[in-house]
C-alpha positions as CSV (number, residue, x, y, z in Angstrom):
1,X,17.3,-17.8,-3.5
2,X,14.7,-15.5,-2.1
3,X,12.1,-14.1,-4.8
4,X,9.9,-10.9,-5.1
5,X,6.9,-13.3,-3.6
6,X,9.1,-13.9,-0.6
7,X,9.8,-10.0,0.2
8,X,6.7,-7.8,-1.3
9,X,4.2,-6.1,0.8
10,X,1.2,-7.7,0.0
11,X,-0.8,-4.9,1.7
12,X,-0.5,-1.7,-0.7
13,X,-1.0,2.0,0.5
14,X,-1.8,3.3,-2.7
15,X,-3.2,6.6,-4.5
16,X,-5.3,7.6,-7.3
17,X,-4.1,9.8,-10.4
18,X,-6.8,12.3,-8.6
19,X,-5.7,12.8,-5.3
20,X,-4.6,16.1,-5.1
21,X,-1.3,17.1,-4.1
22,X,-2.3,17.8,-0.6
23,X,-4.2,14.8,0.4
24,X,-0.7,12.5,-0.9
25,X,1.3,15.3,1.6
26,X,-1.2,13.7,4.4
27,X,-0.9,10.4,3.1
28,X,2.8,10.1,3.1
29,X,2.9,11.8,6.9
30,X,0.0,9.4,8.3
31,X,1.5,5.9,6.8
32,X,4.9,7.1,7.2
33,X,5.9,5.8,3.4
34,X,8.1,7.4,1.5
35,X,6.9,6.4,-2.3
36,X,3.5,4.9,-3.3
37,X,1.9,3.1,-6.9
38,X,-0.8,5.0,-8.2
39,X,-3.8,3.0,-9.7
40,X,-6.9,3.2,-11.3
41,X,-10.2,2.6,-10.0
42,X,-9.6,-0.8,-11.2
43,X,-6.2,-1.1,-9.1
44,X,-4.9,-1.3,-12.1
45,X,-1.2,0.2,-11.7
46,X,-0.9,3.7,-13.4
47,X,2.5,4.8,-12.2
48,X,4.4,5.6,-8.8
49,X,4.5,8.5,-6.7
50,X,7.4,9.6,-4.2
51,X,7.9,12.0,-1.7
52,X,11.0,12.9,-4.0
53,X,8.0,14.3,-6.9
54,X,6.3,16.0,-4.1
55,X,9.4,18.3,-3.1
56,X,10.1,18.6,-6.3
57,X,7.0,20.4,-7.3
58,X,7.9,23.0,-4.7
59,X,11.6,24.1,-6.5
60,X,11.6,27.4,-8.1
61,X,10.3,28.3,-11.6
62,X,13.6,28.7,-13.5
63,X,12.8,31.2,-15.8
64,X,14.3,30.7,-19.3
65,X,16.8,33.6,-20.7
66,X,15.1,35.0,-24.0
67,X,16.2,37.0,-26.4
68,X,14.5,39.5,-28.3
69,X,15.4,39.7,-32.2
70,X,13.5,42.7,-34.1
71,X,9.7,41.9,-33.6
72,X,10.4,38.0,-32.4
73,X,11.3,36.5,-28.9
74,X,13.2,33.4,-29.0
75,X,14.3,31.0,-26.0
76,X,17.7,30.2,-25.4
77,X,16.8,28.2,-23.1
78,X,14.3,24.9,-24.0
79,X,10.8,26.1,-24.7
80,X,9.6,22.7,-23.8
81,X,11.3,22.3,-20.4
82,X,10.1,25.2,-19.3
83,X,6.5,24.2,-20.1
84,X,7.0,21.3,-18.1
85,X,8.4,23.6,-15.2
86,X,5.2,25.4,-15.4
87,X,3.0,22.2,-15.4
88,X,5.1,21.0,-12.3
89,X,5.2,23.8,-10.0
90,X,1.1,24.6,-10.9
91,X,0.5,20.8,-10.4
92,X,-2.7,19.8,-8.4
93,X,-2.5,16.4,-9.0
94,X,-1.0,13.4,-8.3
95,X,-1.3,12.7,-12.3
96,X,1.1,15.8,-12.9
97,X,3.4,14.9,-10.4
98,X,4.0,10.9,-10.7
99,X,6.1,8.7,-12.8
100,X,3.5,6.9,-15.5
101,X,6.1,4.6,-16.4
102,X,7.3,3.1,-13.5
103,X,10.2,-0.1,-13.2
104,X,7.9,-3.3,-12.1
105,X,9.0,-7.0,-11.5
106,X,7.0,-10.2,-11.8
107,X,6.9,-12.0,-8.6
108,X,9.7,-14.5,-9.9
109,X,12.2,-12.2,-10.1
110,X,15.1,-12.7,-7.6
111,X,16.3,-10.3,-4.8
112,X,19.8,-9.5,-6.9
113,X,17.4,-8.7,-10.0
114,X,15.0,-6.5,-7.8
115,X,18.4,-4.9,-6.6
116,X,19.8,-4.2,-10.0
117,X,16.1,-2.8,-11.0
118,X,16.2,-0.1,-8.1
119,X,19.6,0.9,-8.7
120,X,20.2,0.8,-12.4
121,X,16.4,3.1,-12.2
122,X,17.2,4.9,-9.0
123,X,13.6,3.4,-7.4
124,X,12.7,3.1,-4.2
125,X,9.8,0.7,-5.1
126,X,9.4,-1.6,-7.7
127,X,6.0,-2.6,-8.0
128,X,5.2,-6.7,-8.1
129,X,3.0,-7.4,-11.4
130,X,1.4,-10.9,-11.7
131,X,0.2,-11.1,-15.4
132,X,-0.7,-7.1,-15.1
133,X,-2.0,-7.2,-11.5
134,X,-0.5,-5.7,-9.1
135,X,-0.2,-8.5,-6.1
136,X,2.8,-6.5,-4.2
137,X,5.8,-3.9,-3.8
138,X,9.0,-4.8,-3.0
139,X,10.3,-1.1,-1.3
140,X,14.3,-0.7,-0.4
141,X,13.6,-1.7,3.2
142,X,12.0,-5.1,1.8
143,X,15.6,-5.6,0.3
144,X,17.6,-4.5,3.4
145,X,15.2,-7.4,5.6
146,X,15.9,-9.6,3.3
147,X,19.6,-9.4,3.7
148,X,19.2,-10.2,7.7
């Protein structure tokens, strides 16, 4: 049975948690990928960063109904989620943007658990960690190769 070590991409288009938002725009247009790991200066992995983040970012602020109650205001809406709204949609950064706690497999792990990791997570890369070093990805395309 085929393996992670069998599929991954060994060579890794990558970004850093301080590439700005525009330079990962240019990034995804030159190379042509869709979702890339973000690492440290280290290459350590930090977290994963899609195209999907980077559209998200642009969605309208949904601004939360209030209501005003003698001298107070008080959200109806979730105080918190709107925060994070905020943070998204004023984002600079791939660090505000990306998933710090992205799916990863070791390079043992078979094509049907690699499978079951993207869909169960909704990924479109899981990340190949060989005793915390990142050696590979194995992206949906990977997968659908693999099937041939």
């Amino acid at each position: 049975m085929l393996k992670a070590r069998d599929i991954m991409t060994r060579e890794i288009i990558s970004v850093t948690l301080e590439t700005s938002l525009k330079d990962l725009a240019r990034k995804f247009v030159e190379t042509g990928v869709s979702t890339m790991p973000v690492v440290d200066a280290e290459g350590l992995l930090q977290g994963v960063v899609s195209e999907t983040d980077l559209i998200e970012q642009q969605k309208p602020l949904h601004i939360p109904t209030v209501m005003a109650f003698f001298d107070g205001v008080f959200y109806l809406d979730s105080e918190k989620r709107f925060r994070q709204e905020v943070d998204r949609v004023t984002a600079q950064m791939v660090s505000e943007i990306c998933n710090r706690h992205p799916v990863t497999c070791s390079p043992d792990a078979t094509v049907r658990e690699i499978a079951g990791l993207m869909t169960a997570n909704k990924a479109h890369l899981i990340p190949v960690l060989d005793e915390g070093k990142m050696v590979g990805v194995v992206a949906r395309l990977d997968l659908i190769r693999a099937a041939e």
